[in-house]
C-alpha angles and dihedrals in degrees: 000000000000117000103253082051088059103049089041084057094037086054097046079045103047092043092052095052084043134209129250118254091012138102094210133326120247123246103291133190121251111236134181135161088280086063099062101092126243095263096057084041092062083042091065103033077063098055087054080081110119117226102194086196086078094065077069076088082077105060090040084061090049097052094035080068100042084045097042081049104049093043080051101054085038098055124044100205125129091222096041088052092045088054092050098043075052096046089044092054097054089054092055078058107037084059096055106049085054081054088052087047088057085052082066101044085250096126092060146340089235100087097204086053093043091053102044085050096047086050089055096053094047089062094086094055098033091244124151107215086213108052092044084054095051080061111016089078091045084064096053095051100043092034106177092357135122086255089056110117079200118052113108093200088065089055088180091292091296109145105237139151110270089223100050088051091053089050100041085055086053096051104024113002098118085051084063104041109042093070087040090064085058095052107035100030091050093048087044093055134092131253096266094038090049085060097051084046099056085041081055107046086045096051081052096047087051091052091047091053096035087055095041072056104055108034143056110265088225094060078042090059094042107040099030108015104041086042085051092050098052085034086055087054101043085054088054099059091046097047093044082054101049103063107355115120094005135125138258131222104064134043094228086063111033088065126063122198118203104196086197110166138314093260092056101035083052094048089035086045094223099301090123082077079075095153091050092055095045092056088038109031089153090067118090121236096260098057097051090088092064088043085048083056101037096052100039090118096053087052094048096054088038095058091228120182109262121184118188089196136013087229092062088046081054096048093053098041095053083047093056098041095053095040110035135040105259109253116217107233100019133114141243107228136193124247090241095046086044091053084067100028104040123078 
């Protein structure tokens, strides 16, 4: 099949599946990573290239909680106490999505190093390295299909309402799938993963004791469980964003990325460029800014799904939801990525 016969028949099918907020798409081209010529490709075997200095970001989560908590427990005011829980939860996240980096190898190239820190940074969010991997790289592989551990439109074959899925991921997602990770990831493993799962789940158990233990349950509930909680929320509205109302078929179209600001992409560490990581899991986080800019001209011909905020994905998601039936396989689209792709 010859490539203008491809985008004609990415186009029919792209305009028969439809696009929210959209009356049609114009003819698009079909790209996919053997598209992106041999010059960007060096570019980007070159950004595989691990800087161990980054896994610094670790121990600055780490003291961005102790110092939000100890400015907390410092200073009684309602609005101080409101910027460190803040400050607390992204580091809940912040810890996490390192321990998503080290699914990928991305931690050190010492795979016994790269696991136990990636262990360590799973703790806050009661996370075991090993079982999100068990399902993590099933994801990647299956991305928006029905063997996708993740997508949320499959919903395990449950018949449910599209739009009360969407919206269940938005207010209690995390709640669902962080025990998920333990059971399907440990019956999805293999034998010898199976057994690193159970020794994780049972260290964690251990710490979580041990701390229970050793401090007051009311210090528990303000410095781990509050931050969790708005941690948990703040995970729900990225991962809604990542692959929710968007397309099959092509990697440049299943995966959103929202560039939002400075502030959110450093405490997110860059896991907002979603799309860049899901066509390039073997970068690290620091270096998907360089593939955004290098590969601004593929998004653009493919017609991906760019957001500029997380607060303007929001707005058009809560417009389409409450104005339109809910398509399986279409995307949501941004004004100013409409304005080129919608008829």
């Amino acid at each position: 099949m010859n490539s203008s016969t491809q985008r004609r028949d990415h186009a029919n099918s792209s305009q028969s599946q439809g696009a929210y907020l959209c009356a049609g798409l114009r003819q698009l081209e079909w790209i996919t990573r053997h598209s992106i010529t041999g010059e960007k490709r060096e570019l980007l075997r070159r950004y595989q290239q691990l800087k161990p200095a980054y896994n610094g970001m670790m121990v600055f989560f780490l003291i961005q909680w102790l110092a939000a908590g100890m400015v907390m427990s410092a200073v009684d005011f309602l609005p101080v106490t409101l910027l460190c829980s803040l400050l607390m939860g992204f580091s809940v996240v912040g810890l996490p999505i390192l321990m998503h980096e080290a699914c990928h190898s991305l931690l050190s190239r010492n795979p016994m190093v790269n696991r136990w820190l990636g262990f360590l940074c799973g703790v806050p969010g009661l996370v075991s390295v090993s079982a999100y991997r068990s399902i993590h790289l099933i994801h990647h592989s299956h991305t928006r299909t029905d063997q996708d551990p993740d997508n949320i439109e499959q919903a395990n074959g449950v018949p449910l309402p599209k739009v009360f899925l969407h919206y269940l991921v938005l207010v209690a997602g995390i709640y669902f799938y962080i025990p998920t990770v333990a059971v399907t990831g440990y019956k999805k493993g293999r034998k010898e993963m199976k057994s690193a799962i159970l020794v994780e789940y049972s260290l964690m158990l251990a710490i979580v004791a041990g701390a229970y233990i050793l401090f007051p349950l009311e210090s528990l509930v303000r410095y781990w469980l509050i931050p969790l909680l708005i941690a948990a929320q703040l995970s729900n509205v990225r991962g809604l964003a990542e692959h929710g109302l968007m397309s099959t078929g092509n990697p440049f179209v299943d995966t959103r990325t929202v560039l939002s600001n400075r502030f959110v992409s450093f405490m997110m560490c860059n896991l907002n460029y979603h799309l860049e990581h899901h066509l390039f899991p073997g970068i690290p986080w620091y270096n998907l800014p360089k593939v955004h800019r290098l590969l601004r001209d593929e998004f653009q011909k493919a017609g991906a799904s760019l957001y500029r905020s997380y607060s303007s994905f929001l707005a058009d998601f809560f417009k389409v939801t409450w104005s339109e039936p809910l398509r399986t396989d279409a995307r949501l689209l941004p004004a100013h990525i409409r304005d080129e792709v919608c008829l």
